[in-house]
N, C-alpha and C positions, 0 to 999 in steps of 0.2 A: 277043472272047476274051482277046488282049493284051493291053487295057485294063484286063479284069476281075481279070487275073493281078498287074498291077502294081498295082493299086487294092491286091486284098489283102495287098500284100506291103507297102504303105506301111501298111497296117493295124494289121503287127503291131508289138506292142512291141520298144522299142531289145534288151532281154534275150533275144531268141532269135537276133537277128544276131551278138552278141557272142559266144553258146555256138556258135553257127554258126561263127565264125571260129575260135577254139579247138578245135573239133573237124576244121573244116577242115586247122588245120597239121600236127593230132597224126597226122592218117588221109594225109599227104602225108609225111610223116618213116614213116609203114609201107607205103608205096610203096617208100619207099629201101631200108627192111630187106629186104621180099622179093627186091630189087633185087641188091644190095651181100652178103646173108647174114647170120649170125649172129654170126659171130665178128667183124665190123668193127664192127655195131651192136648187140651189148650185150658185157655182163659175163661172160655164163654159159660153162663148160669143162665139162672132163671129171669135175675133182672136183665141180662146183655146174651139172649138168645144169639144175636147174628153180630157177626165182629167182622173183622178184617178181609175172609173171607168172599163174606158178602158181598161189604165194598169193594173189592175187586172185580167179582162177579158184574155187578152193576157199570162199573168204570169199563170193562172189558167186553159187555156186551156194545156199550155205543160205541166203543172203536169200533167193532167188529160190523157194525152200519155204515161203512164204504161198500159192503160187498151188493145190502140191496139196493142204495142209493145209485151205486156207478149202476146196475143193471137197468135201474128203472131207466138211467139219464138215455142210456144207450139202446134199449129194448121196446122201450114203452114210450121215449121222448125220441127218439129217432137222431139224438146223438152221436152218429156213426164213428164220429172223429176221434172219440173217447174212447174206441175197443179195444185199444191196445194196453189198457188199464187193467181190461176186465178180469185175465187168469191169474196174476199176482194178487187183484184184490179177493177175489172168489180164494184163493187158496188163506191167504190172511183168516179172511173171515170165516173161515171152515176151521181152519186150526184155533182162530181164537172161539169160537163156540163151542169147540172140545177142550178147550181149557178149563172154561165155564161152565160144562159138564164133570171134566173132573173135580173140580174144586165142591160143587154141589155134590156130589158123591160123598167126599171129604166131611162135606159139613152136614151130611144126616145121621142123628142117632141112630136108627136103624136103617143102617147102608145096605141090611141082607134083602129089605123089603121096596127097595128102591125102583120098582117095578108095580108097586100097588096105586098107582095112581092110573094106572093104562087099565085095572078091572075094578076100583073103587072108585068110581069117576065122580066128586064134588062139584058140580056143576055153581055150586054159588061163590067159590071160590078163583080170585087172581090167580093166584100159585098153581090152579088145576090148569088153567089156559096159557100161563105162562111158559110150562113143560110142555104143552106138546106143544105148543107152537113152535120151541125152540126146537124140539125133538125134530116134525116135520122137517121146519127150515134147515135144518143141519143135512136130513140128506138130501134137500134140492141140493145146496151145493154141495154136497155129491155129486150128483149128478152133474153142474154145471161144472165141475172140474172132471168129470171122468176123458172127454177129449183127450185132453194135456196126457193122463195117465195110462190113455189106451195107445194114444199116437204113436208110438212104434211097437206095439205088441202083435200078439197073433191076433187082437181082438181089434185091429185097427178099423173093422167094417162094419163096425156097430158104432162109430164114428156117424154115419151120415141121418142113422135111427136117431140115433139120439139128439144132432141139432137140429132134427125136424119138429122133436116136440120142447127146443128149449123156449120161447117164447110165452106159451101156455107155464112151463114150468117156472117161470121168472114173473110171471104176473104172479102164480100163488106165491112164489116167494118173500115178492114186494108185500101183498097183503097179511103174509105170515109175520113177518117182519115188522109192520105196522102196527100190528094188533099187540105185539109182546114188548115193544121198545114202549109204546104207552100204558100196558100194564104194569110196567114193574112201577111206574109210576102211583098207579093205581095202590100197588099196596101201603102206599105210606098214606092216602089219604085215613085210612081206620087208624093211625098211630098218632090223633089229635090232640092227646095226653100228654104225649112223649116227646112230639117233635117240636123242634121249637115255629112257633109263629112266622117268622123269616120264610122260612124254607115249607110248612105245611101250606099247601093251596088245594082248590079242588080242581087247578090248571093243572096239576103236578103232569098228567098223561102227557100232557099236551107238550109242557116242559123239557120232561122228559124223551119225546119222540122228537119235537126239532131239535134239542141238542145233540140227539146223538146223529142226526144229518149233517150238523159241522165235525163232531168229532169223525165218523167217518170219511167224510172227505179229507179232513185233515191228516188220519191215517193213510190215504193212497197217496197223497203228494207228499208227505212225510217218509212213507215206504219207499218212492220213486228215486229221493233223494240217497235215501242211504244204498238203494241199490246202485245208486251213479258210483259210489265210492266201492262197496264189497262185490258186485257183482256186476262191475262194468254194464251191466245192461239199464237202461232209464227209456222214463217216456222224454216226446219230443216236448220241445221247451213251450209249445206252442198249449197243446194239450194240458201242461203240469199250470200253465196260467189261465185255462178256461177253468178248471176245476177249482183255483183257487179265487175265483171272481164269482163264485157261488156264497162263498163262506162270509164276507161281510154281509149280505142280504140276510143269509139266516139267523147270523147271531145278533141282526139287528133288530129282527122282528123278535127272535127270544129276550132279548133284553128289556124291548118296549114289555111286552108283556108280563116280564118278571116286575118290574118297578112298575109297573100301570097296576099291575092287580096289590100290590100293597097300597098304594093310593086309595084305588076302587073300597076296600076291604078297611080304610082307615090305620092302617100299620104301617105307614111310613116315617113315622116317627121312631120306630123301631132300630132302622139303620144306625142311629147313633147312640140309641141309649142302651144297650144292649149288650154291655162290655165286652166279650169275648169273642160270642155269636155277631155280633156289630162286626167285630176286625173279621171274621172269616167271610160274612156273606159281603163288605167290602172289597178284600181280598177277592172273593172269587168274580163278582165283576169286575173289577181293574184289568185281570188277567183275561178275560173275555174283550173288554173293548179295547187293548191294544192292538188285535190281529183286526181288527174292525177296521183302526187307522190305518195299518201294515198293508195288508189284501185290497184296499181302496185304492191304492197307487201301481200301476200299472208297471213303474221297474221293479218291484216289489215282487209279483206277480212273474215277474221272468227273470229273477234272480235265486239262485236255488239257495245259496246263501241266507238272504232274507226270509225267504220263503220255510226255510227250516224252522227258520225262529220264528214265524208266525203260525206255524202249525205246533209246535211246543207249545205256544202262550195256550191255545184253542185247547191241547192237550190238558193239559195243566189245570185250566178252569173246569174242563167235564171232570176227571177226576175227582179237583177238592168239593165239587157241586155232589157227586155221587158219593164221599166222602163222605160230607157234612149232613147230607139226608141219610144214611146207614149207622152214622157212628158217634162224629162229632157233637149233631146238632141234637141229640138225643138227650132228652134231660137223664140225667141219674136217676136212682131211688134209693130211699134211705143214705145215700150218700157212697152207694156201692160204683165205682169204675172198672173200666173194661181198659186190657189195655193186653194186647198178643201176646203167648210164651212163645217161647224161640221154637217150638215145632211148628206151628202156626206158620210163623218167619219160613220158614225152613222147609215146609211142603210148599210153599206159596212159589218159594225161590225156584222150586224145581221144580214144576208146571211151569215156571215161566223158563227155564231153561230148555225142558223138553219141548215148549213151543218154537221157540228160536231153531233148537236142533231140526224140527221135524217141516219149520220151510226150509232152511239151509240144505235140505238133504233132497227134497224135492225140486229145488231150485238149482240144484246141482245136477242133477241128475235126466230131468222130464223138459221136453220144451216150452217152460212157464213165461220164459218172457221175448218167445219165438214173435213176436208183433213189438216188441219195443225196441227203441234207438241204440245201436251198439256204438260206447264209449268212445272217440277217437282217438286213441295216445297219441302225443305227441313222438316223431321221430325220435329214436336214440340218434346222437351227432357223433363220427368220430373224432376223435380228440387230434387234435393238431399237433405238431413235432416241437411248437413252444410248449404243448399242455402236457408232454410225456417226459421235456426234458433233455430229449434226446438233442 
């Protein structure tokens, strides 16, 4: 058994020891934080309770909306063509919600009571339905990946129990889902003080939940792609273009309604006078209607190439969007800034390392992308008696 353990471990590639150690230091520096507290290892006060962290958290929950979007498309819209999406997206989205959970961990003062929300229940509170919602949803997919991680086990016969009740579990999913992607929304509407005019709406839910059904989608054709390249296995060319023929409809109806409710609202003058907050909420729609123009063209759509880069732009926008509502678009007080110590950095890096690690490991290992297209290499050619010389 020792043998068999270090066999595989000399097995694997240099690149998973390297993200191995990288995450190792970052998840050893969040040892110290829990350790030491908040106030020695980061930035954050009174006036910049939520920093960097945060906006990750935020950024990181709308990618992680491929996993309910693809189910719905496939489960609830009878999208069948689409399934072969479903376990890479489903494991994505399970490791990115555990990110999300670590990092919230990270960012509680009191990390020992981080359980007092499940028997002090705040019912008037976002932040109480936010948590369990995301708590629930995180073991549906559980669940909706346990298949993949029983398939060759001794437990392979609990296999057919459980895709009898996936259906039922993927509708509460989608609804779990729904309700916490437009909450977190919800909590910046009470921040009317703070947030700049630009970005505070009383659409924010709404905002908030159609964007992260392009960022999610953009995450599964985005993911397809780099698996064409690290893990030879990818969806068919045919599939990676319906999914990405969703994503201009969505970001077009979010954008209408981003610039219609500054209209409606009389702030549209805002866009330009606005010096700095001007350039970022510019900025972050430019970078939204590029993939609008990109994803509207049909080679675009079946070019992986293109397509890369039109799920980067998509990427790009949710982020500096969940940025600028968390951090940027925040007025000061007293003229105090927030701005991350390098632990911050540095636990941030290794969450994101141990997420990388822990699908590379499962994608190694389980059959996660047993329903996608395996890569065709090109023949190696032997070399001719001009090409050796001889």
């Amino acid at each position: 058994m020792v043998k068999k353990v270090i066999h595989e471990l000399k097995s694997l590639p240099v690149g998973y020891y390297i993200v191995a150690v990288i995450a190792a230091a970052g998840l050893s520096v969040a040892a110290y934080r829990l350790y030491a507290g908040l106030g020695v290892t980061t930035n954050l006060s009174k006036a910049f309770p939520w920093g960097i962290w945060i906006s990750f958290d935020l950024s990181t929950v709308a990618f992680s909306g491929g996993a309910f979007t693809l189910a719905a498309l496939v489960y609830v819209f009878h999208l069948h063509e689409l399934h072969s999406a479903v376990r890479p997206t489903v494991l994505a989205g399970l490791i990115g919600y555990s990110s999300v959970l670590l990092i919230l961990f990270m960012d509680l003062g009191r990390w020992d009571r981080f359980y007092h929300f499940l028997i002090y229940p705040n019912l008037n509170s976002a932040l109480f339905e936010v948590s369990w919602c995301i708590m629930l949803y995180s073991t549906i997919l559980i669940y909706e990946l346990s298949p993949v991680l029983l398939k060759n086990s001794r437990w392979s016969g609990a296999i057919k129990i459980i895709e009898k009740w996936t259906i039922p579990m993927v509708i509460a999913g989608v609804t779990l889902s729904t309700l916490h992607q437009s909450s977190l929304g919800t909590l910046f509407i009470v921040m009317s003080p703070r947030l700049h005019p630009l970005w505070h709406s009383m659409l924010l839910p709404v905002f908030f939940l159609i964007s992260s059904l392009a960022a999610g989608l953009a995450m599964v054709i985005g993911g397809a792609i780099l698996s064409y390249w690290i893990f030879k296995r990818t969806l068919a060319e045919n599939v990676q273009a319906e999914l990405a023929w969703f994503i201009p409809w969505i970001l077009g109806i979010y954008l209408v309604l981003k610039v219609g409710e500054l209209e409606i609202t009389d702030e549209l003058h805002l866009l330009f006078s606005s010096g700095q907050y001007s350039a970022l909420y510019l900025t972050e729609l430019a970078l939204l209607v590029v993939p609008i123009i990109l994803f509207a063209l049909k080679r675009v759509r079946h070019s992986r190439g293109w397509s890369l880069t039109g799920t980067a732009f998509v990427l790009a926008g949710v982020v500096l969007n969940r940025f600028n509502a968390s951090w940027f678009a925040i007025k000061p007080v007293a003229g105090e800034m927030y701005s991350p110590s390098w632990m911050e950095v540095a636990i941030l890096i290794g969450v994101l390392a141990t997420a990388v690690l822990a699908y590379s490991l499962v994608a190694h290992y389980f059959p996660l992308f047993e329903e996608t297209v395996q890569v065709e290499l090109p023949p190696k050619t032997q070399p001719t008696l001009a090409q050796t010389g001889d």
